[in-house]
Each structure stands twice: as structure tokens, then as C-alpha cells.
C-alpha positions as CSV (number, residue, x, y, z in Angstrom):
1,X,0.0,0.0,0.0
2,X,2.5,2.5,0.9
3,X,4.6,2.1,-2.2
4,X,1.5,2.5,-4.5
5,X,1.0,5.7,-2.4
6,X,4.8,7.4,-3.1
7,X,3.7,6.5,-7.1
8,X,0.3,8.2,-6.9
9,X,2.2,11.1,-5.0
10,X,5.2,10.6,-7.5
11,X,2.7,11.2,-10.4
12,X,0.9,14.3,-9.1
13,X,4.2,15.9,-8.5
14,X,5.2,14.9,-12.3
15,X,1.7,16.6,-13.5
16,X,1.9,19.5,-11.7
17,X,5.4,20.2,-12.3
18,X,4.9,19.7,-16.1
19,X,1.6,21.6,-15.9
20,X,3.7,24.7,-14.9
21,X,6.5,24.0,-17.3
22,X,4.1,24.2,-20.2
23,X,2.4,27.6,-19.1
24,X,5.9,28.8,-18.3
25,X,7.2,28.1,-22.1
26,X,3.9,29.8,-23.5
27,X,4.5,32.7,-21.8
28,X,8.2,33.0,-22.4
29,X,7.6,32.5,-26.0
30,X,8.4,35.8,-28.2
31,X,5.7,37.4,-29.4
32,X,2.7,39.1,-28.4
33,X,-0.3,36.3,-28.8
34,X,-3.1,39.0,-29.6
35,X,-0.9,40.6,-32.5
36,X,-0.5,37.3,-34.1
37,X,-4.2,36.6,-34.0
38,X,-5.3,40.2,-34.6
39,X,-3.0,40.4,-37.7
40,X,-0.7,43.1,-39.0
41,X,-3.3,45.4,-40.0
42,X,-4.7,45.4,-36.5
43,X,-5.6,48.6,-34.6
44,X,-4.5,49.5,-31.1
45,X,-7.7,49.1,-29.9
46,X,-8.7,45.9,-31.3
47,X,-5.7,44.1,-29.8
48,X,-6.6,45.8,-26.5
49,X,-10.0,43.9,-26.6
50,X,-8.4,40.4,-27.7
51,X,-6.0,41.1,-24.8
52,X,-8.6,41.7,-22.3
53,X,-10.5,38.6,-23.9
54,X,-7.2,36.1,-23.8
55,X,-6.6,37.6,-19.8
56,X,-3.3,38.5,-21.0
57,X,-3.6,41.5,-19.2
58,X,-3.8,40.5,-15.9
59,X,-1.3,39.4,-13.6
60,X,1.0,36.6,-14.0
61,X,-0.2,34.3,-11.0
62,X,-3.7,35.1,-12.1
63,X,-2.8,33.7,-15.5
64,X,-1.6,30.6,-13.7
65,X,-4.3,29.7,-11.2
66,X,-6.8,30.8,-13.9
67,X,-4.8,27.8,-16.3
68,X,-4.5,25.5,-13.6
69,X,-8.0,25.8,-12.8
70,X,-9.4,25.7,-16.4
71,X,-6.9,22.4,-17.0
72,X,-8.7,20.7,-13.9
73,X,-11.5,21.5,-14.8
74,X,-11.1,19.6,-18.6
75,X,-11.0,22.6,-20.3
76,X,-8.1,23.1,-22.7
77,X,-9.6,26.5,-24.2
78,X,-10.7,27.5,-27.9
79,X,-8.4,27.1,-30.5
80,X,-7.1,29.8,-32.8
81,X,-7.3,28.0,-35.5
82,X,-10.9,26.7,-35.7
83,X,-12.3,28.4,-32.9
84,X,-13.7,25.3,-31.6
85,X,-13.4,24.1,-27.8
């Protein structure tokens, strides 16, 4: 019993660690995520609102619990792409 408790314990520090590697990666990346989908003849304000609608605006541990909580939760966002869940 007590060794398939250190896996199960083993695993959730595994999930969370990589959890917060991938949100750390995203947000180092370069480039400004509401640009890229706005596109280069975007205005100022327009990128505002896709900023405000993508939470990048807020504060970084915000963006983190919001993530972790979303992930827990099953939901791995819309994508860009097809904008479908």
C-alpha cells in the first residue's frame, strides 16, 4: 500500500510540475499572442480587446491559477485555429 501511495504522490508531482512548465514556455515565448491573431493590419484598440479577452492582461499568477484551474476542470480552451473548444 505504501509504495503505490509514493507513485500516486510521484505522479501528481510529475503533472503538476509539467503543468507549470508548459504555461511557463507559452509565456516566455516571443511574441505578443493578440498581434498574431489580430493580424498586421490590426488597430491598437482591437488588440486591447483580444487582450482583455485572452486575460493576458492581468497578472501573471492570475494567468496561472486561472490555467491551472481551467486544466482541472477539462478545459483546454478555444483554439485559434478553428475556434472550436
Amino acid at each position: 500500500m505504501a509504495f503505490v501511495v509514493r507513485r500516486i504522490a510521484g505522479a501528481v508531482f510529475v503533472i503538476f510540475g509539467t503543468m507549470t512548465l508548459v504555461f511557463s514556455i507559452l509565456y516566455w515565448l516571443p511574441g505578443d499572442p493578440a498581434v498574431l491573431i489580430a493580424g498586421d493590419s490590426a488597430t491598437e484598440e482591437s488588440i486591447a480587446r483580444i487582450r482583455a479577452l485572452l486575460g493576458t492582461e492581468r497578472p501573471l499568477w492570475e494567468q496561472y491559477g486561472d490555467y491551472l484551474s481551467r486544466l482541472l476542470h477539462g478545459d483546454l480552451g478555444i483554439s485559434f485555429a478553428t475556434q472550436e473548444p
